[in-house]
ROFI-218789 format. One record per residue: x, y, z of N, C-alpha, C, CB in turn. Coordinates in steps of 0.1 Angstrom, whole numbers, padded with zeros to 4 digits, always signed. Glycine has a CB too. Example, Ala and Ser with C-alpha at 12.3 -4.5 7.8 and 13.67 -1.06 7.14 Angstrom:
// ROFI-218789
+0132-0057+0078+0123-0045+0078+0132-0033+0078+0113-0045+0090
+0128-0022+0071+0137-0011+0071+0129+0000+0079+0141-0006+0057
This chain:
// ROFI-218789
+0243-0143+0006+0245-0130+0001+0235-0120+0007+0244-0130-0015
+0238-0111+0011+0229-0098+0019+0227-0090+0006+0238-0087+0034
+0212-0085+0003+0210-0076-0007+0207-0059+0005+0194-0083-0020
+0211-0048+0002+0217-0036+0006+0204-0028+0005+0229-0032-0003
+0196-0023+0012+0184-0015+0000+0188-0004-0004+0170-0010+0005
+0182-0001-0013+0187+0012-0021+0179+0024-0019+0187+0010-0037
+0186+0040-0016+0180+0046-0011+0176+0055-0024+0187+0050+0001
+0162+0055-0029+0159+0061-0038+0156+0082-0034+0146+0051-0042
+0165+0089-0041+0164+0100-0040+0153+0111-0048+0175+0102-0043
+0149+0106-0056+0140+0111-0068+0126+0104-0065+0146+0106-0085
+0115+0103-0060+0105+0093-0059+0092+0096-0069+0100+0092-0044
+0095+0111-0075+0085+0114-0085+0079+0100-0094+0091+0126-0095
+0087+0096-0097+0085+0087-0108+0075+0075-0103+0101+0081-0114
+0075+0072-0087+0068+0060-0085+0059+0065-0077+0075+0049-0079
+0053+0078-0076+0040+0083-0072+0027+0073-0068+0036+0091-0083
+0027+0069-0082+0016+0069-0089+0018+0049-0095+0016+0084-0103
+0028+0046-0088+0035+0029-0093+0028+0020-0087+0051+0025-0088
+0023+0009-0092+0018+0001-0086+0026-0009-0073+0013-0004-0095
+0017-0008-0069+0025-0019-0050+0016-0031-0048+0023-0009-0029
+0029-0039-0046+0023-0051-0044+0027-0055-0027+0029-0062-0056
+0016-0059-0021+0018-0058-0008+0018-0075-0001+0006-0047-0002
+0025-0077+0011+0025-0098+0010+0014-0097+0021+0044-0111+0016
+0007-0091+0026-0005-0091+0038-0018-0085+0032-0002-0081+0053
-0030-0083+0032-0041-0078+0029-0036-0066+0041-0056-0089+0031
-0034-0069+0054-0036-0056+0059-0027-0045+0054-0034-0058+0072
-0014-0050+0049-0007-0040+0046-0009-0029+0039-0001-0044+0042
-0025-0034+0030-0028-0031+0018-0041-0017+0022-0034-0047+0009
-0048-0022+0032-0057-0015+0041-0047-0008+0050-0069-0024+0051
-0040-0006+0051-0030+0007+0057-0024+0013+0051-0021+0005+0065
-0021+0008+0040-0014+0021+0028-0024+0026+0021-0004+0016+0014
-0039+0020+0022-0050+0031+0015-0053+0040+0023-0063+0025+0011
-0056+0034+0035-0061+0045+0053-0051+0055+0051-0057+0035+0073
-0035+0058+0052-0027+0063+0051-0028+0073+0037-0018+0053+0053
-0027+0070+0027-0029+0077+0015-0045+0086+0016-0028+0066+0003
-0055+0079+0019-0062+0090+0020-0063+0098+0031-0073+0088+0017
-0053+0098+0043-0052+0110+0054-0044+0119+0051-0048+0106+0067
-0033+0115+0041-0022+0121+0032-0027+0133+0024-0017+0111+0021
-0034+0129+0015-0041+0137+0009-0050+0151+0008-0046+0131+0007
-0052+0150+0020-0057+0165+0026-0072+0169+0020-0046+0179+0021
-0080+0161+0014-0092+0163+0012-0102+0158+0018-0093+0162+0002
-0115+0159+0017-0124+0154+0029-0127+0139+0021-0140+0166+0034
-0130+0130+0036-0132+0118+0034-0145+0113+0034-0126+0112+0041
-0153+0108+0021-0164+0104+0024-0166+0085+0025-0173+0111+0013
-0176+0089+0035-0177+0071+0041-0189+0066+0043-0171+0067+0056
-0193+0055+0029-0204+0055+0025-0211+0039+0032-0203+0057+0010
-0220+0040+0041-0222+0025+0047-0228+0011+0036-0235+0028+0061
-0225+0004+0038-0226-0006+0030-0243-0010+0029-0215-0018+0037
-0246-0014+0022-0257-0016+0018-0263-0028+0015-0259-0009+0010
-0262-0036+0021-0264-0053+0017-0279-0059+0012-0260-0062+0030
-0279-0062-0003-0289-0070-0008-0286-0088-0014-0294-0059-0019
-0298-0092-0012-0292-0110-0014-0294-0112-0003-0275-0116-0019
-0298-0127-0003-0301-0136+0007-0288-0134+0014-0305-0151+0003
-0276-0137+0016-0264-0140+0023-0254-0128+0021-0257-0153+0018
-0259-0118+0013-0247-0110+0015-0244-0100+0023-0243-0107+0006
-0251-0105+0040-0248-0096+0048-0237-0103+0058-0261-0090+0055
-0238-0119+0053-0229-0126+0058-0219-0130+0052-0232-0133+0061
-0217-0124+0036-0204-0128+0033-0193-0123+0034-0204-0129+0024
-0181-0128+0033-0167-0124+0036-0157-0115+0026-0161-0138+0038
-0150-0109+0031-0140-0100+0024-0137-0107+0011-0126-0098+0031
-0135-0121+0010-0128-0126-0002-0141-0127-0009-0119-0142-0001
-0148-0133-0005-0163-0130-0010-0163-0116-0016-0174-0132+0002
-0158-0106-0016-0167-0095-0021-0149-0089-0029-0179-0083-0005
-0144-0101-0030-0133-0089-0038-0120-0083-0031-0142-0074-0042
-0120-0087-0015-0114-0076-0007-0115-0065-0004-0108-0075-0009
-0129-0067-0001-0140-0048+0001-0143-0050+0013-0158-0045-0009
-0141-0039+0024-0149-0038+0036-0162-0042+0033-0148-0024+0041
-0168-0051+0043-0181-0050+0043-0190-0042+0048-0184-0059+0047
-0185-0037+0055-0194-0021+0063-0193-0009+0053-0184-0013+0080
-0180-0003+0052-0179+0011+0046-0169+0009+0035-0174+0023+0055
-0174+0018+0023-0165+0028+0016-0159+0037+0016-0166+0032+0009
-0147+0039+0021-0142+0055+0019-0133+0061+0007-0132+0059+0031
-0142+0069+0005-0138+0080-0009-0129+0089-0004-0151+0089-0016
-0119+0100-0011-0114+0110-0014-0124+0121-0025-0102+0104-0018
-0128+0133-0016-0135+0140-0023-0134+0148-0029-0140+0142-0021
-0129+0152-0040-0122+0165-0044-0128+0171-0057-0107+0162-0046
């Protein structure tokens, strides 16, 4: 059976909906994307690593956080 997608006309309602994405990257490209969307300035705060190892730890390690930078939306 083929499922058809459905072409949603109204998207107000899912603005703001949560997404679930099947890649991590997918996930870091709809944030990159949304905040260039947005039209406000971008602040990008360098990471700051304290602890013995946590300049070496890994994405999963930290939550799924860039280890280098934060970027904010500033408004």
């Amino acid at each position: 059976m083929e499922q058809t997608p459905t072409r949603i006309t109204n998207q107000s309602p899912f603005v703001n909906a949560l997404r679930l994405f099947p890649m991590v990257e997918d996930v870091s490209d709809y944030n990159a994307n949304r905040l260039l969307e947005c039209g406000h300035p971008i602040a990008e705060i360098k990471a700051v690593h304290t602890g013995a190892n946590a300049s070496s730890a890994s994405p999963d390690d930290a939550g799924g956080l860039d280890l280098e930078q934060l970027k904010l939306s500033v408004t």
